[in-house]
C-alpha positions in Angstrom: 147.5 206.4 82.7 143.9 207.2 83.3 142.0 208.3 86.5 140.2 204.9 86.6 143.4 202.7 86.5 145.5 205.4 88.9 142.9 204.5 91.7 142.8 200.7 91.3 146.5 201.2 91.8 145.8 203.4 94.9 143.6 201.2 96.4 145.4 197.7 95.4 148.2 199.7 97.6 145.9 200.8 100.2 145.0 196.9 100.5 148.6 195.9 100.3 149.5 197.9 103.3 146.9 197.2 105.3 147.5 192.8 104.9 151.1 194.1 106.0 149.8 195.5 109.2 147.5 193.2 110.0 150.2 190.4 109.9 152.5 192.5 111.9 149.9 192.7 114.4 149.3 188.5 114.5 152.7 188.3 114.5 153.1 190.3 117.8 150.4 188.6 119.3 151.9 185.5 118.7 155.2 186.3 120.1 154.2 187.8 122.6 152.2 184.4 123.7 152.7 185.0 127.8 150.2 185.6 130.3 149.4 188.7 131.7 152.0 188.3 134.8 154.9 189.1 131.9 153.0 190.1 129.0 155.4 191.7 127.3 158.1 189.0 127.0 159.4 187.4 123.8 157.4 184.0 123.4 156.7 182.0 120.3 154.9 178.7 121.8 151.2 179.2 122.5 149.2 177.7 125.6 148.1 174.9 123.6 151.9 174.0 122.2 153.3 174.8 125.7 150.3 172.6 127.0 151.5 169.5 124.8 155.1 169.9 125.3 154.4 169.4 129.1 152.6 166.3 128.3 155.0 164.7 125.9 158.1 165.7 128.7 156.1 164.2 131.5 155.9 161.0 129.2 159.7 161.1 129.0 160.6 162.1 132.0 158.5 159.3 133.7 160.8 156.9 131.9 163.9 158.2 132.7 163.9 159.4 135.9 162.9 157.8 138.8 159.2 159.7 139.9 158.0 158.2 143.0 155.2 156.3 142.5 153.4 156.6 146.3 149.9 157.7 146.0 149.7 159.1 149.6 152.7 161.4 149.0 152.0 162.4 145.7 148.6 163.2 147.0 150.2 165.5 149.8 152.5 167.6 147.4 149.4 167.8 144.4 147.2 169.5 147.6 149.9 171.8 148.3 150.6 172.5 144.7 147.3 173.3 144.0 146.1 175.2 146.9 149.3 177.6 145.3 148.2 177.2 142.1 144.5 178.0 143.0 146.1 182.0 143.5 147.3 182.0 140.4 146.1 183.4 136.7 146.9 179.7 135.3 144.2 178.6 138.0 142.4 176.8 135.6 144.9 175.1 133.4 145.9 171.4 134.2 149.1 171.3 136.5 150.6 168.2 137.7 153.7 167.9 140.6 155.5 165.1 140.5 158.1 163.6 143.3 161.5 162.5 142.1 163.4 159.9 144.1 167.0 162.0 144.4 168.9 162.8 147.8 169.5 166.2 146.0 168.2 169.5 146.9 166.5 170.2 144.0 163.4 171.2 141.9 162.2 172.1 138.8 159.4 173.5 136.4 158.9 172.3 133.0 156.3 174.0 130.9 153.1 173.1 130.6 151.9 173.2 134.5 154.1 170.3 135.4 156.5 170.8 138.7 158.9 168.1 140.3 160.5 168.6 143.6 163.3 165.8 144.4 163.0 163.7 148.0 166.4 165.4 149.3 164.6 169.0 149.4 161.3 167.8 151.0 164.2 166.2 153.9 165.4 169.5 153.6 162.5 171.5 154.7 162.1 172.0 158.2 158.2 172.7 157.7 155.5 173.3 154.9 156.2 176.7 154.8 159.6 175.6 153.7 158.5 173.0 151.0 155.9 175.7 150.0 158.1 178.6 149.3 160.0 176.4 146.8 156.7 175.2 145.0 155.3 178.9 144.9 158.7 179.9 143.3 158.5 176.8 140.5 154.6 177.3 140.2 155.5 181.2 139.2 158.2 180.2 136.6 155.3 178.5 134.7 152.5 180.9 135.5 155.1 183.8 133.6 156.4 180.8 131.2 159.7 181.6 132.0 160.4 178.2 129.9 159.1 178.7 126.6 160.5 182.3 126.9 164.1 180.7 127.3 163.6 178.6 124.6 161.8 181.3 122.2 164.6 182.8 122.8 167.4 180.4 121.7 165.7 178.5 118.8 163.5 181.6 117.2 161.1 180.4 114.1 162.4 176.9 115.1 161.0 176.1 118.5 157.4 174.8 117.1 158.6 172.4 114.2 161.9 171.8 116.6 159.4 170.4 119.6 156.4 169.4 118.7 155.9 167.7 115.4 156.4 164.1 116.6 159.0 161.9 116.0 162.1 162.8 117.8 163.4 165.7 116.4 166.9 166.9 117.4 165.6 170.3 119.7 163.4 168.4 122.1 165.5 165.8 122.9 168.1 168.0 123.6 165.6 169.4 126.5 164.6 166.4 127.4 168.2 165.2 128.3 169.5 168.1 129.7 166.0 167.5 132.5 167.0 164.0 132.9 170.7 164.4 133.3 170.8 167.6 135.7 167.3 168.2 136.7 166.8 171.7 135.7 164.7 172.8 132.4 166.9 176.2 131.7 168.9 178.6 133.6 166.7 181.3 134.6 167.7 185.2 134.6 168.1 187.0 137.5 165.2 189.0 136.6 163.0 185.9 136.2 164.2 184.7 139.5 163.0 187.8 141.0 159.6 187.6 139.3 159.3 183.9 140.3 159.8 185.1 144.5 157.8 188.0 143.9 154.7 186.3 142.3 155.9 182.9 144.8 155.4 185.4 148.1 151.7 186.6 147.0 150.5 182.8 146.1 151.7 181.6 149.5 150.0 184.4 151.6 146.7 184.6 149.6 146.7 180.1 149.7 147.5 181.3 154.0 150.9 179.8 153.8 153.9 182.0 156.1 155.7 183.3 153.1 158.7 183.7 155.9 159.1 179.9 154.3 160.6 181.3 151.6 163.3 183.2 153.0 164.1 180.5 155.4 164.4 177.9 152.7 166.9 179.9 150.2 168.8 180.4 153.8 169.1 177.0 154.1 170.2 176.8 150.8 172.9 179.2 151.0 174.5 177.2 154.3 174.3 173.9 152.1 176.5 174.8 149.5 178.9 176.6 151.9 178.6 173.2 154.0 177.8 171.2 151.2 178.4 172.2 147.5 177.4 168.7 145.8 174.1 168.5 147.3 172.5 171.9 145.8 174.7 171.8 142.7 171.1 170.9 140.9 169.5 173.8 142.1 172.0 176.7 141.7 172.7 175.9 138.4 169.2 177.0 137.0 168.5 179.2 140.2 170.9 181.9 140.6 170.3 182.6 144.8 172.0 185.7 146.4 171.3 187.2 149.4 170.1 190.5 147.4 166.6 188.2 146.3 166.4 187.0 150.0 166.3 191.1 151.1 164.0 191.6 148.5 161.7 188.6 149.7 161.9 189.9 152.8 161.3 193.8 152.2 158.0 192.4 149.7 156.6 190.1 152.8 157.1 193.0 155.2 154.4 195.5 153.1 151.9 192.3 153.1 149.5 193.5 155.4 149.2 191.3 158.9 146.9 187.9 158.6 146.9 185.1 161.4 146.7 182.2 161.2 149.0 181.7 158.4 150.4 178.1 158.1 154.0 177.0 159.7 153.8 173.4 160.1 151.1 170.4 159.8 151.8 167.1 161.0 150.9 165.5 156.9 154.4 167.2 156.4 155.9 165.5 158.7 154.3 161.9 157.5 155.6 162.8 154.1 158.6 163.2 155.2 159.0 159.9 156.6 157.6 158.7 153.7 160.7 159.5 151.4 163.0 159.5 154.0 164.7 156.3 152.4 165.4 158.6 149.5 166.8 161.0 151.0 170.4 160.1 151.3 172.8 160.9 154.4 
């Protein structure tokens, strides 16, 4: 073989190698899709697919599930949820929080920037700080895209054809029944529920909410299912809550330096409130 063809060969190999790196490298990037709160975490759905899954489960969801449709509450929880959002590093995307109509303490994140918080937990809260510390905690399991981690996870190569190609393929109405018949999106890990209160605390102190809301509220959480089971069944089965996370919760506020003024109550609370109190069962 001569000199001439022997470097072709060298370089055609040279070329060869370098393709294969540069698609390992595309390949990481892609699955590793997550904003920088959880950057290394396995995720196959971009922010635009994420982006349109949220929209086409919204769709759904408003079908099948009974969103309140009360533009002065609605307006209410949106404020809150976006003052939270505002102290984010999804600031700038397009979230949406949506009431459901449901004596059960519950809510939920579904990706895309969408959160819904049911009537019976905004009964539940005994303030804003309350209500807050649950929003901050579903706002963070978006922001880290807990969600399309989960489902990365259990579908692989499939999720993007399996969700988002129209129709109604078999993967995405799976998800959207298992939303409209328990009211969770996925069971979260206990390290994503720890990333969820930790990122959850800083949103509500930097938006000036007491993040002593969220301790409080998981308390009261605790006490209903020891008091009663059935109405937090929702909750705890994508939220596993143990009084390790509230210790942690608390140590984490504890090293936040001191600020006044931080927000307890407002009286809008209290009007929204009485606003879905007919929802809100016994």
């Amino acid at each position: 073989m001569s000199q001439i063809q022997l470097g072709a060969i060298d370089v055609f190999r040279r070329f060869r190698a370098a393709i294969a790196a540069l698609t390992v490298v595309a390949l990481s990037l892609v699955a590793c899709a997550s904003s920088g709160v959880n950057k290394g975490d396995f995720n196959l759905v971009s922010y635009e697919e994420e982006w349109q899954l949220g929209s086409q489960l919204e769709r759904d969801i408003d079908r099948q599930m009974q969103v309140l449709n009360d533009p002065a509450a609605n307006a209410y929880v949106s404020r809150v949820g976006q003052r939270l959002v505002a102290q984010s590093e999804l600031a700038q995307a397009p979230w949406g929080f949506h009431i459901v109509a449901d004596p059960q303490l519950n809510a939920f994140n579904i990706p895309g920037g969408h959160v819904y918080v049911h009537t019976g937990l905004i009964c539940a809260a005994d303030n804003v700080a309350e209500f807050a510390g649950v929003m901050a905690h579903e706002i963070s399991h978006g922001v880290a895209r807990h969600g399309t981690e989960q489902l990365s996870k259990a579908y692989g190569a499939n999720i993007v054809a399996g969700l988002l190609l129209g129709g109604s393929p078999p993967i995405y109405q799976q998800v959207l029944a298992q939303v409209v018949a328990t009211g969770t999106f996925a069971k979260f890990s206990r390290d994503a529920e720890r990333e969820a209160d930790h990122l959850g605390v800083i949103y509500m102190y930097n938006a000036g909410y007491d993040p002593h809301g969220m301790v409080t509220m998981f308390q009261e959480l605790i006490e209903r299912r020891q008091r009663q089971p059935g109405s937090v069944e929702s909750f705890f089965a994508s939220h596993p809550l143990t009084e390790e996370r509230i210790a942690n919760v608390r140590a984490q506020i504890d090293q936040l330096p001191p600020r006044q003024n931080l927000v307890l109550r407002d009286a809008e609370y209290q009007d929204l409130q009485r606003r879905v109190s007919r929802y809100c069962g016994t």
